[in-house]
TORKOL-4160 file (C-alpha; in steps of 0.2 Angstrom, whole numbers, padded with zeros to 4 digits, m for minus):
340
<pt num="1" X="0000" Y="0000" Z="0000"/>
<pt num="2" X="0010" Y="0016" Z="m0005"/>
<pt num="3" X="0005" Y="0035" Z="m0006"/>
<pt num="4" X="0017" Y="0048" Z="m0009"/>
<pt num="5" X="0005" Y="0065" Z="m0006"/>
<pt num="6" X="m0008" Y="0056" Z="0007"/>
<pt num="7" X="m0007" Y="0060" Z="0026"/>
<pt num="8" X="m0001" Y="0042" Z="0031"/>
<pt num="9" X="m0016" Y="0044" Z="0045"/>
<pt num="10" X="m0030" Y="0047" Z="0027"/>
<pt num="11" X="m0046" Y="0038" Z="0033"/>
<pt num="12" X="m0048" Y="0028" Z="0018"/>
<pt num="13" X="m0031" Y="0022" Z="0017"/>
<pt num="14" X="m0027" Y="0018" Z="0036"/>
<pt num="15" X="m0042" Y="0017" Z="0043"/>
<pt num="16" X="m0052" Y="0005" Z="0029"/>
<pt num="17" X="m0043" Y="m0002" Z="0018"/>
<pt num="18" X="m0028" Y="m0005" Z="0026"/>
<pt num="19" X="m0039" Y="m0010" Z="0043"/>
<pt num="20" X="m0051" Y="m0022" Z="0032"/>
<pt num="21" X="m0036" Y="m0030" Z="0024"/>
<pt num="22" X="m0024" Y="m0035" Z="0036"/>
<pt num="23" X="m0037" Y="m0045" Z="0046"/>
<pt num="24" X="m0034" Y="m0059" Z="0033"/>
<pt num="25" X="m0016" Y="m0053" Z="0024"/>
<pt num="26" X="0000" Y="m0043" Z="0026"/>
<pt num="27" X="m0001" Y="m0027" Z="0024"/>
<pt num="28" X="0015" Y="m0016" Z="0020"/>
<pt num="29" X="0011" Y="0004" Z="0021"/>
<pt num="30" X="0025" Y="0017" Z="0014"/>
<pt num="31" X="0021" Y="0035" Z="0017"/>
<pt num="32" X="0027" Y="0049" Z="0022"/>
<pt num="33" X="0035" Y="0053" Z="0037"/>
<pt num="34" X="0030" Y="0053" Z="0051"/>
<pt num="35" X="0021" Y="0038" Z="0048"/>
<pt num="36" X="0004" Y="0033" Z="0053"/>
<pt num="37" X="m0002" Y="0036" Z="0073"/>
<pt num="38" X="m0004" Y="0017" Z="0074"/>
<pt num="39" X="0008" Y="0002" Z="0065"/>
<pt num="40" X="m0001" Y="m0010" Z="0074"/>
<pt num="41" X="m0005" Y="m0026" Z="0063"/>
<pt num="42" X="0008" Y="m0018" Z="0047"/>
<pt num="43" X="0026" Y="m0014" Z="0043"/>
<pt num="44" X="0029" Y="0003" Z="0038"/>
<pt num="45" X="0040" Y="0010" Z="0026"/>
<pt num="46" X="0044" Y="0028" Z="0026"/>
<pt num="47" X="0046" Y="0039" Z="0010"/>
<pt num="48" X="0058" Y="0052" Z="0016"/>
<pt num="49" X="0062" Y="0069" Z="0006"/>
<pt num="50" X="0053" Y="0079" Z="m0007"/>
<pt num="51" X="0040" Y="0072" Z="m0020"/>
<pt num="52" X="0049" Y="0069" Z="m0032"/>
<pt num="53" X="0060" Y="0058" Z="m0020"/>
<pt num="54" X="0045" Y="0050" Z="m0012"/>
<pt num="55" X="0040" Y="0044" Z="m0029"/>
<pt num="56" X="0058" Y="0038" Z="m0035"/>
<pt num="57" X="0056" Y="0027" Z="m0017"/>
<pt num="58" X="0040" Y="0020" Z="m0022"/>
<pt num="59" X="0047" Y="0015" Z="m0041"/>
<pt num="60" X="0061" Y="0006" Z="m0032"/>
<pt num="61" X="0046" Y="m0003" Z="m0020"/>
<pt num="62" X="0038" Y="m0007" Z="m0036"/>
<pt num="63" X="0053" Y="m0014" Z="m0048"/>
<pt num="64" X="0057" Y="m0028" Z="m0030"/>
<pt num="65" X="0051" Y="m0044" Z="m0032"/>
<pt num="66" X="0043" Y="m0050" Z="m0011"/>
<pt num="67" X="0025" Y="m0041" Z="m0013"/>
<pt num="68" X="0009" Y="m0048" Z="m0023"/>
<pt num="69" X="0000" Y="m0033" Z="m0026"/>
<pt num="70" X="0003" Y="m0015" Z="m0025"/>
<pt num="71" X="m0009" Y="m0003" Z="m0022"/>
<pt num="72" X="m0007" Y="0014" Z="m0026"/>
<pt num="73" X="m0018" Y="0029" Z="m0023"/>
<pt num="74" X="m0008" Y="0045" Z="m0032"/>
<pt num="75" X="m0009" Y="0052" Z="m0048"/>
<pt num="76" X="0008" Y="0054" Z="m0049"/>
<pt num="77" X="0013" Y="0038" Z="m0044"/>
<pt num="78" X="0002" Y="0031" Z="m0060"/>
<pt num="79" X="0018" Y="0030" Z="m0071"/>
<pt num="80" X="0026" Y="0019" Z="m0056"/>
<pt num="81" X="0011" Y="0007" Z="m0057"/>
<pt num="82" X="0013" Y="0006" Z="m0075"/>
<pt num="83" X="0032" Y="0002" Z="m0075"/>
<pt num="84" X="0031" Y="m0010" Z="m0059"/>
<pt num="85" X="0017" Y="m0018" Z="m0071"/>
<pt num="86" X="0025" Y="m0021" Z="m0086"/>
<pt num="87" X="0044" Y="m0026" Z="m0076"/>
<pt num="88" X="0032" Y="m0040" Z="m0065"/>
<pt num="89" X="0018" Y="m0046" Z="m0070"/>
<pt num="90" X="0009" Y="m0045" Z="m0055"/>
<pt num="91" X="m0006" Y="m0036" Z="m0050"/>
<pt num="92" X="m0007" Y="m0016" Z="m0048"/>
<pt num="93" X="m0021" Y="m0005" Z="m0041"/>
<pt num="94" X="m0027" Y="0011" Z="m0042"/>
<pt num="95" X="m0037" Y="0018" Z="m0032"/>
<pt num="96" X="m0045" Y="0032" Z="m0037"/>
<pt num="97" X="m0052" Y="0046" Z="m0022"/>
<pt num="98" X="m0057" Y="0060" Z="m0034"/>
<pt num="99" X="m0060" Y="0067" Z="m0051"/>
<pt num="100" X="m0042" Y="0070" Z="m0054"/>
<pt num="101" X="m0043" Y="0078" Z="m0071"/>
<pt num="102" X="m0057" Y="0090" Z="m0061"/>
<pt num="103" X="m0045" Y="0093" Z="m0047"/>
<pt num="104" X="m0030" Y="0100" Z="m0060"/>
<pt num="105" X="m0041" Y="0115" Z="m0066"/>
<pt num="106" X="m0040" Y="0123" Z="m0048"/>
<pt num="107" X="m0023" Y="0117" Z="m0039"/>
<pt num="108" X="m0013" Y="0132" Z="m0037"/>
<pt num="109" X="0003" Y="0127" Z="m0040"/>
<pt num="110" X="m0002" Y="0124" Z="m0060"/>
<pt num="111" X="m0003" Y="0139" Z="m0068"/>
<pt num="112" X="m0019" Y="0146" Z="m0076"/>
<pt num="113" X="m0014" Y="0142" Z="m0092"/>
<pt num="114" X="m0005" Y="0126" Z="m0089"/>
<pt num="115" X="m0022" Y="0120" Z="m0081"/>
<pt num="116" X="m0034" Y="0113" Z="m0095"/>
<pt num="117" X="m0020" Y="0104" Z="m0104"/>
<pt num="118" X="m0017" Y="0097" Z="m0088"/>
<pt num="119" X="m0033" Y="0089" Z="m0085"/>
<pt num="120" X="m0034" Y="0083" Z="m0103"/>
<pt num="121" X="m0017" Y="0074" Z="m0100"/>
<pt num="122" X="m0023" Y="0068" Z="m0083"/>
<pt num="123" X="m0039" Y="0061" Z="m0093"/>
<pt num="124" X="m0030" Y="0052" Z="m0107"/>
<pt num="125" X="m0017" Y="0045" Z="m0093"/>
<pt num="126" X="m0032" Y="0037" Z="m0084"/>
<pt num="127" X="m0039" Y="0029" Z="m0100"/>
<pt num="128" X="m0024" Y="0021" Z="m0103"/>
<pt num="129" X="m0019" Y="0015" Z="m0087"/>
<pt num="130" X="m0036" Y="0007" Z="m0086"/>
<pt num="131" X="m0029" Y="m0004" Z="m0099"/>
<pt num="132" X="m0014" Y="m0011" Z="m0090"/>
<pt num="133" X="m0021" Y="m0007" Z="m0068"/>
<pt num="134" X="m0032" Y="m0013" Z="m0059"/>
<pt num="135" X="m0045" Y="0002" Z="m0055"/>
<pt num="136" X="m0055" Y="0004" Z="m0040"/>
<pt num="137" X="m0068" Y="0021" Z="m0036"/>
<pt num="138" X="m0072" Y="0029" Z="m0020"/>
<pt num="139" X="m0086" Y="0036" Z="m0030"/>
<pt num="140" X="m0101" Y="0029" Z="m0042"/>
<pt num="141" X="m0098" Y="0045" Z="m0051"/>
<pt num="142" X="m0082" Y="0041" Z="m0055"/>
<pt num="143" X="m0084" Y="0029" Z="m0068"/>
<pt num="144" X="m0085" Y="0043" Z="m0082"/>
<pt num="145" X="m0068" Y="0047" Z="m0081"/>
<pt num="146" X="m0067" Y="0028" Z="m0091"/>
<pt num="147" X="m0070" Y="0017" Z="m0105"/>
<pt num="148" X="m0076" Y="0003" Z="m0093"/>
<pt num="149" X="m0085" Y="0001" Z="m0076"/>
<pt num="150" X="m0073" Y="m0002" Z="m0064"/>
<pt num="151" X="m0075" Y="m0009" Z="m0045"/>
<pt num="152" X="m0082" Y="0004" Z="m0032"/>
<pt num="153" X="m0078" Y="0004" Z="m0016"/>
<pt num="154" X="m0090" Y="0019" Z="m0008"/>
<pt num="155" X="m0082" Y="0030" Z="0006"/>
<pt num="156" X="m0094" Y="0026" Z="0019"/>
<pt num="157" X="m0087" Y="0028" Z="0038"/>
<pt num="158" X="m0082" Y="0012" Z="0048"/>
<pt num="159" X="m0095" Y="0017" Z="0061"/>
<pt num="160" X="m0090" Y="0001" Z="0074"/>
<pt num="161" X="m0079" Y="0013" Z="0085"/>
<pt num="162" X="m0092" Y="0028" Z="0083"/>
<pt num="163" X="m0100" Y="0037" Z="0100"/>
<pt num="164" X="m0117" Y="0037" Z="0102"/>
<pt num="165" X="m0125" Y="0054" Z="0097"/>
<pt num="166" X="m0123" Y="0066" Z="0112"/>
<pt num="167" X="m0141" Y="0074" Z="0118"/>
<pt num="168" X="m0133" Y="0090" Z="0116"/>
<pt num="169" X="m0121" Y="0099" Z="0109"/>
<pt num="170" X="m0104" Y="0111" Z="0117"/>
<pt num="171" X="m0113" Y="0128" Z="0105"/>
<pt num="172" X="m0098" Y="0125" Z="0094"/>
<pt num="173" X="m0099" Y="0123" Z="0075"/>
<pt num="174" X="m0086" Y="0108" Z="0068"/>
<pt num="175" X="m0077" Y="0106" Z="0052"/>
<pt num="176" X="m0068" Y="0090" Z="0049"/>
<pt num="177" X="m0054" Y="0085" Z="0034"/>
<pt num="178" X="m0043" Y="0096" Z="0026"/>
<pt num="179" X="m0045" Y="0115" Z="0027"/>
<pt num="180" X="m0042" Y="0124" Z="0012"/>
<pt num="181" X="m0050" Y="0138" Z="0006"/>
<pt num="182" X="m0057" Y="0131" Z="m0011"/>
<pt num="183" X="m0067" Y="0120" Z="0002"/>
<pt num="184" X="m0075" Y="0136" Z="0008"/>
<pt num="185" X="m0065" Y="0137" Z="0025"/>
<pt num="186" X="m0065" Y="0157" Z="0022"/>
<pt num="187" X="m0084" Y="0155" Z="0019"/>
<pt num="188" X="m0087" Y="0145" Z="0035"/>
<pt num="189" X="m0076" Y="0158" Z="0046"/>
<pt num="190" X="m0086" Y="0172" Z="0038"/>
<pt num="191" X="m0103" Y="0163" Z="0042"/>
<pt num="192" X="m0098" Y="0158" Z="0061"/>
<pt num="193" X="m0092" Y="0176" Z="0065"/>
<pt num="194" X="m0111" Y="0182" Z="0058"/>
<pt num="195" X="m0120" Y="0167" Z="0068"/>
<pt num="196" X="m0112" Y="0169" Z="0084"/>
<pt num="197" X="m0103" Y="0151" Z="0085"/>
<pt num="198" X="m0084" Y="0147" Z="0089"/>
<pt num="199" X="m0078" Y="0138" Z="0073"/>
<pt num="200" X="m0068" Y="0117" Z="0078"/>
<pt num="201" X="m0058" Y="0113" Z="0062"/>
<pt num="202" X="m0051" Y="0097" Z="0063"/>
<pt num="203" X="m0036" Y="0095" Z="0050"/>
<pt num="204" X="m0023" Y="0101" Z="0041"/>
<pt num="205" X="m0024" Y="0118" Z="0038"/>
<pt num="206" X="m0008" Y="0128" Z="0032"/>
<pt num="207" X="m0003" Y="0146" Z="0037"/>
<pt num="208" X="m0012" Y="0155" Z="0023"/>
<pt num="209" X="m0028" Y="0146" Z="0027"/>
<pt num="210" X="m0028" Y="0151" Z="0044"/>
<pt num="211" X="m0021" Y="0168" Z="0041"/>
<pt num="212" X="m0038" Y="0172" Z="0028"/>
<pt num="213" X="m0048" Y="0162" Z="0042"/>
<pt num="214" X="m0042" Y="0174" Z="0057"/>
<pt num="215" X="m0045" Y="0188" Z="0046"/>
<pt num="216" X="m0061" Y="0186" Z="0047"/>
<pt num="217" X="m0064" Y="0189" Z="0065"/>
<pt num="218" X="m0070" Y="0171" Z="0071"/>
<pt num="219" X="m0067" Y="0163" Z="0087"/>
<pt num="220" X="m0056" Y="0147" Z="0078"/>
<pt num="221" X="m0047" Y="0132" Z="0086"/>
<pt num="222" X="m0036" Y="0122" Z="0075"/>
<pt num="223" X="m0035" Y="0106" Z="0083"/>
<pt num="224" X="m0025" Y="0100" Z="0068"/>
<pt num="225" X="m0025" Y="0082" Z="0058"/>
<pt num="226" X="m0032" Y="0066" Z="0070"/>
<pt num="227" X="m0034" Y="0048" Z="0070"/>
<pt num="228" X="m0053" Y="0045" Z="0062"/>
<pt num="229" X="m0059" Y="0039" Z="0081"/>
<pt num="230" X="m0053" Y="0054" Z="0088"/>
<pt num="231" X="m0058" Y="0064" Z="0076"/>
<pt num="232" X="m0075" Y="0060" Z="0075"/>
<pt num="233" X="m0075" Y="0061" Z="0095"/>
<pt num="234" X="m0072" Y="0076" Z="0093"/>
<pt num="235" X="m0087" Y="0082" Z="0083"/>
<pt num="236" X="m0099" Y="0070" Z="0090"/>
<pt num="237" X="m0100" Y="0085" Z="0105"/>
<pt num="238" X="m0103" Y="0099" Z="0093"/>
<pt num="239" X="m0118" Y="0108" Z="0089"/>
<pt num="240" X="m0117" Y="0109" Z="0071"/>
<pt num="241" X="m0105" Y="0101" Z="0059"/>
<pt num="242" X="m0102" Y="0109" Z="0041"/>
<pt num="243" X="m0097" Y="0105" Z="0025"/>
<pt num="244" X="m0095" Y="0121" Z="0016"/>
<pt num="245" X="m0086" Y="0117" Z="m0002"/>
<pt num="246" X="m0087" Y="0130" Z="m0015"/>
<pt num="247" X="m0095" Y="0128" Z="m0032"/>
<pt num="248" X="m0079" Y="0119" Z="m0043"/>
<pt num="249" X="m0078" Y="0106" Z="m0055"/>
<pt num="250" X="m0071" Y="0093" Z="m0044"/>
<pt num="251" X="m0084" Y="0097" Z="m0029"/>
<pt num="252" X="m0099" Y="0098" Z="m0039"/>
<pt num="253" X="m0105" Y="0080" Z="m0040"/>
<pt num="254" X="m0095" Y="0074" Z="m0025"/>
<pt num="255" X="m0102" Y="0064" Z="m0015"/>
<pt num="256" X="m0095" Y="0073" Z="0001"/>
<pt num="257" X="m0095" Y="0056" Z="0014"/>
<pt num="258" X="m0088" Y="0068" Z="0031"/>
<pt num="259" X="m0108" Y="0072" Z="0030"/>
<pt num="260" X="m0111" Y="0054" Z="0034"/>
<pt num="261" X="m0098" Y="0055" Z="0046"/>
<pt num="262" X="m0105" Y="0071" Z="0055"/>
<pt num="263" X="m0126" Y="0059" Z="0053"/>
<pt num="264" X="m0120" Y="0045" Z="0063"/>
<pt num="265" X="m0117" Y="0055" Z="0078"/>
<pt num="266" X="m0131" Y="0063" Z="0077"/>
<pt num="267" X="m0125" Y="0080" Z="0073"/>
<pt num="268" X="m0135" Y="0092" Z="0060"/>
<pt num="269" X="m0125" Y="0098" Z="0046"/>
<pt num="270" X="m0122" Y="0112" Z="0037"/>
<pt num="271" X="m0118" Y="0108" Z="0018"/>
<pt num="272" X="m0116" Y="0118" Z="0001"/>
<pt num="273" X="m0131" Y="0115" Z="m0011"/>
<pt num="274" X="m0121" Y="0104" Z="m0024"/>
<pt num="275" X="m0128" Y="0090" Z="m0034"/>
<pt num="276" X="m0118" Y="0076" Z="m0028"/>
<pt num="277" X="m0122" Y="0081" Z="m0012"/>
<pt num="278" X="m0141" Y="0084" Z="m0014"/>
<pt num="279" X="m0139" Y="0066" Z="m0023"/>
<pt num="280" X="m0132" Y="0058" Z="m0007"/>
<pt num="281" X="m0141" Y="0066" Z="0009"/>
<pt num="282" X="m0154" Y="0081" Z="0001"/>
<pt num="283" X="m0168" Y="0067" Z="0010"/>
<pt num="284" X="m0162" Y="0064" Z="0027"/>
<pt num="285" X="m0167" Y="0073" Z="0042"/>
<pt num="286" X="m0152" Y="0085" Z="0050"/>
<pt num="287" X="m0147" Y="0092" Z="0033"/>
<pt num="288" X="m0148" Y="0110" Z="0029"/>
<pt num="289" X="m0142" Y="0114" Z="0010"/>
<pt num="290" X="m0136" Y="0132" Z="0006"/>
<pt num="291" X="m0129" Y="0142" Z="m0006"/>
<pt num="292" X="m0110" Y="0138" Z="m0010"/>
<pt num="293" X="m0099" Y="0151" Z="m0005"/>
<pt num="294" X="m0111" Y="0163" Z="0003"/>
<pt num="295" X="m0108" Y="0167" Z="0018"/>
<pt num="296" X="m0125" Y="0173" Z="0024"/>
<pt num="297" X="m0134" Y="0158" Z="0020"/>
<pt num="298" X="m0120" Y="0146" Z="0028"/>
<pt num="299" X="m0122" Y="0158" Z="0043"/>
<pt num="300" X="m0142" Y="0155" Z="0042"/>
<pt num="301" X="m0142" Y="0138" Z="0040"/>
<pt num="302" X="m0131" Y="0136" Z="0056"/>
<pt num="303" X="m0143" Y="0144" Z="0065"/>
<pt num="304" X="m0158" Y="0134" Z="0058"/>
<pt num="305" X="m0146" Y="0118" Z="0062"/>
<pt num="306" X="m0145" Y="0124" Z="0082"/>
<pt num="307" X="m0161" Y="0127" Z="0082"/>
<pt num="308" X="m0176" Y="0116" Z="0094"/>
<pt num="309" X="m0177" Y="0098" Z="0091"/>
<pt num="310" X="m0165" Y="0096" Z="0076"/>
<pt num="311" X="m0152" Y="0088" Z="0089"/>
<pt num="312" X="m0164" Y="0075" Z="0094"/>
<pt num="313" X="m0171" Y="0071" Z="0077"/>
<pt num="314" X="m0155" Y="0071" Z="0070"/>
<pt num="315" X="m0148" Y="0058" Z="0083"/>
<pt num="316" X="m0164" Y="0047" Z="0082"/>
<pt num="317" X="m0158" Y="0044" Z="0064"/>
<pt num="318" X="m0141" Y="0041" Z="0066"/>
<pt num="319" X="m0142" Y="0021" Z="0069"/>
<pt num="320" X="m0151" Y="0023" Z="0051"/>
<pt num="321" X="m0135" Y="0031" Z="0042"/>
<pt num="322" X="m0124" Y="0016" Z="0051"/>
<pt num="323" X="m0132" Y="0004" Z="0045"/>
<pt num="324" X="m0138" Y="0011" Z="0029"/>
<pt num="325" X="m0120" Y="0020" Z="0025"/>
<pt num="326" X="m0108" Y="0008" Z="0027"/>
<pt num="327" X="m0089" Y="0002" Z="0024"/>
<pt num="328" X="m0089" Y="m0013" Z="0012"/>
<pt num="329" X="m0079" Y="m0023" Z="0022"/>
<pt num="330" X="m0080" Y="m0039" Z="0017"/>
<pt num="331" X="m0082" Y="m0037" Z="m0002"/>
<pt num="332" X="m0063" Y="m0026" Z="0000"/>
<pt num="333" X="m0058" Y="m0042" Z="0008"/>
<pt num="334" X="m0065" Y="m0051" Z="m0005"/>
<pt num="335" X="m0059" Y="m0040" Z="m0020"/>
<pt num="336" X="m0040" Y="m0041" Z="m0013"/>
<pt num="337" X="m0040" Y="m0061" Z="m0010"/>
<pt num="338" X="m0045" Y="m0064" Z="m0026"/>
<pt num="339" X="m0030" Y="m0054" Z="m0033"/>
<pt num="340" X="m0017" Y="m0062" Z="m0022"/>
């Protein structure tokens, strides 16, 4: 299992694939440094230095001869697949956590005019790495990006270490995952200063995020990137959780699964009004859609979240979303035997 860019401790990775796996076979994990909070059950290889030697270390992983499969869950680790494909013969995944062409048209660190090509190479890479990888999906709506359907794992939460949903809530508002500002984190600062509520974010967030955020005038607490358990401890005690991503190509028909996350502790979210995410939980009790990147109506709708009752009816539904939303365990076990 390698990753050159993920947080060694990404949900997906660590905490359910890597947790469903290794119940039935051996998991080796390189990442970054420092390494995951827990190596229990795995061997760890760190990936030391910059990108581009993270990703010369994993082509070296990929070209020795002792694993069966490797997994891989970077964009720019897709030539490393390709050429640890074609040197061995043995099975490769890719395991695919966004619309990656999507993604290329707002990373800052491409160029404005750089971007579109971009993404059309990132397309036509995909396409012809489905022909030599193995591909797996975090997202139904992924399949587009390919000529073929491909095996989809959904990115439902493991709920089995989950809290029960607290009767009420500490009057704070959460935001869990990583904090950037094209996921509306300058929005959500502006709307808590307006509603009156202290704004939790766990996750990363770098200096110029919270610079923009502080700016703003918000009471703020950057608790920084957590283990899922403790993370989701964490926001099982607030008031409102929020998912406010701005209007992009890549966020549009996301489906974003931290709502589902903030559902099964029974806490009412806050969530921009996108089609994937109107697709995913626009029915379920606890949700209040609003205007992407408008401060005022996230603002409102954390009010409208706080308000009577919403905690309770939230929480009634939350052995619903557990049992309806859910980690495919057993077919990920399934999928990964059958390649071995």
């Amino acid at each position: 299992m390698v990753t050159t860019v993920h947080w060694p401790d990404d949900t997906r990775i660590r905490e359910r694939l890597i947790r469903s796996l290794q119940l039935e076979l051996e998991v080796v994990y390189a990442a970054k440094s420092p390494g995951p909070t827990d190596c229990a059950g795995l061997r760890f290889i760190e990936l030391r230095g910059g990108r581009l030697r993270r990703n010369l270390l994993a082509l070296r992983l990929g070209l020795q001869r002792w694993w069966d499969v490797l997994v891989l869950h970077d964009p720019e680790t897709l030539p490393v697949g390709l050429i640890a494909r074609a040197a061995r013969s043995k099975p490769v995944v890719f395991d695919v956590h966004e619309n990656i062409p999507a993604t290329a048209l707002t990373r800052d660190w491409a160029p404005g005019l750089l971007r579109r090509p971009l993404a059309r190479f990132l397309a036509r890479l995909l396409r012809f790495a489905e022909r030599r990888l193995t591909i797996t999906l975090a997202e139904d709506g992924y399949q587009e990006l390919f000529r073929d359907p491909h095996q989809v794992f959904p990115n439902f939460p493991d709920t089995s270490f989950y809290p029960d949903p607290a009767p009420v809530g500490d009057g704070t508002v959460v935001y869990l995952g990583d904090a950037t500002l094209e996921r509306g984190l300058g929005t959500a600062a502006e709307a808590c200063w307006a509603a009156g509520r202290p704004l939790t974010v766990i996750g990363r967030a770098s200096d110029r995020v919270r610079e923009a955020m502080i700016k703003t005038g918000a009471v703020l607490e950057f608790v920084g990137a957590l283990p899922n358990a403790e993370a989701v401890s964490r926001v099982a005690g607030a008031s409102v959780a929020i998912c406010p991503l701005r209007d992009t190509p890549n966020h549009r028909d996301s489906a974003p699964t931290k709502i589902l996350e903030y559902l099964a502790v029974g806490v009412p979210v806050v969530a921009s009004d996108l089609p994937g995410t109107r697709s995913l939980v626009g029915r379920l009790s606890g949700v209040f859609l609003v205007a992407p990147g408008n401060a005022a109506s996230l603002a409102e709708g954390i009010r409208n979240a706080a308000g009577n009752g919403v905690r309770a009816e939230t929480g009634s539904q939350a052995p619903e979303i557990r049992a309806r939303f859910k980690w495919p365990e057993s077919a990920v076990r399934g999928f990964y035997r059958s390649l071995v």
